[in-house]
N, C-alpha and C positions, 0 to 999 in steps of 0.2 A: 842338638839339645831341643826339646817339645816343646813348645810354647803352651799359654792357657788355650783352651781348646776354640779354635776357630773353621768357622765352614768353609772348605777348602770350597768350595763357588763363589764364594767372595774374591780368590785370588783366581779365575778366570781369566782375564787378560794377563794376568802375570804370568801367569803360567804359560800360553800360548805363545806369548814374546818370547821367552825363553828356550820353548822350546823351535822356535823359529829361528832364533840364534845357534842352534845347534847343541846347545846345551843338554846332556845326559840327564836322566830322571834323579839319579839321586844328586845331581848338583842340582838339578830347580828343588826338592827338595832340600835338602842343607841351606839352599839359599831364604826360602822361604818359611822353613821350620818345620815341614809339615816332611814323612817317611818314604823311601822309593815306592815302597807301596800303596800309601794314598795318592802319589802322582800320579803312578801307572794306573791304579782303577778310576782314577777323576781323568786320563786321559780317552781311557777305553771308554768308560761311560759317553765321555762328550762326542766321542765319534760312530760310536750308536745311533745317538740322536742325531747327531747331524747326516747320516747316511739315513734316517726314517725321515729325515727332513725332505732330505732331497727327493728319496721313492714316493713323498707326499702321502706317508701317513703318519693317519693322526696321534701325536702326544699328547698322552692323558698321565694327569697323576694315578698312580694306585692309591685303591680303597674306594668308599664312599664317597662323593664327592660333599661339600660342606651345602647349609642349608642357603645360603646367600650365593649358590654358586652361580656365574652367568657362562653364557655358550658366547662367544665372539666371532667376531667373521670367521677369523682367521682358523678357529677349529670346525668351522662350518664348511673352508676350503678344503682342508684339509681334512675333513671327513670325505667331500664328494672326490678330490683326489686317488682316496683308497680308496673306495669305489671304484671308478673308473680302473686303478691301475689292476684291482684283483676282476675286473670283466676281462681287459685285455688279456688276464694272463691265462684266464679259460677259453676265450678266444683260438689264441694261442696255440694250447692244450690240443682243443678238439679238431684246428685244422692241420695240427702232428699227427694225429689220430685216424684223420682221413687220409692223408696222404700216406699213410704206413697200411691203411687198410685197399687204399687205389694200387699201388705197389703190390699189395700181396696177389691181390686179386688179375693183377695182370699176371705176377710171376706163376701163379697155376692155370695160368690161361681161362682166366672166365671172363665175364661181363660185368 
């Protein structure tokens, strides 16, 4: 049965207990009021985020940001983490790059 309408991020921790208990989506659902299917998208959502968390970029809200908005460390880290992780990954890239090109070039016999 639905309750009056509440922000399933409010139930955050309840929800992660439960489903750390083992509890199926639609039982933390029924248990909390809220549908399998707002379980399952509030769990998918939070594990987005928390997999950008860990790759160390940065979460921003969408839209505009408001006129009083301030920048914090912690989005200033986590800008220069995405930074850093999208150079390595060109990095990366480009010494695949040579190394398929060193390969080739041996395999037709050149210099």
């Amino acid at each position: 049965m639905p309750r009056s309408y509440q922000h399933i991020s409010k139930y955050e921790k309840e929800i992660l207990e439960l489903k750390a208990q083992g509890l199926t989506r639609k039982e933390i659902g029924a248990k909390l009021g809220f549908t399998k299917d707002q379980v399952h998208n509030f769990i998918t959502r939070y594990n987005e985020k928390q997999r950008k968390i860990k790759a160390g970029i940065a979460i921003r809200a969408k839209g505009r940001p408001p006129k009083d908005y301030e920048i914090t460390e912690d989005m200033k880290i986590n800008e220069l983490k995405y930074i850093i992780a999208r150079k390595d990954s060109k990095i990366k890239r480009l010494e695949m790059e040579n190394e398929l090109m060193r390969d080739f070039l041996s395999l037709t016999e050149r210099k």
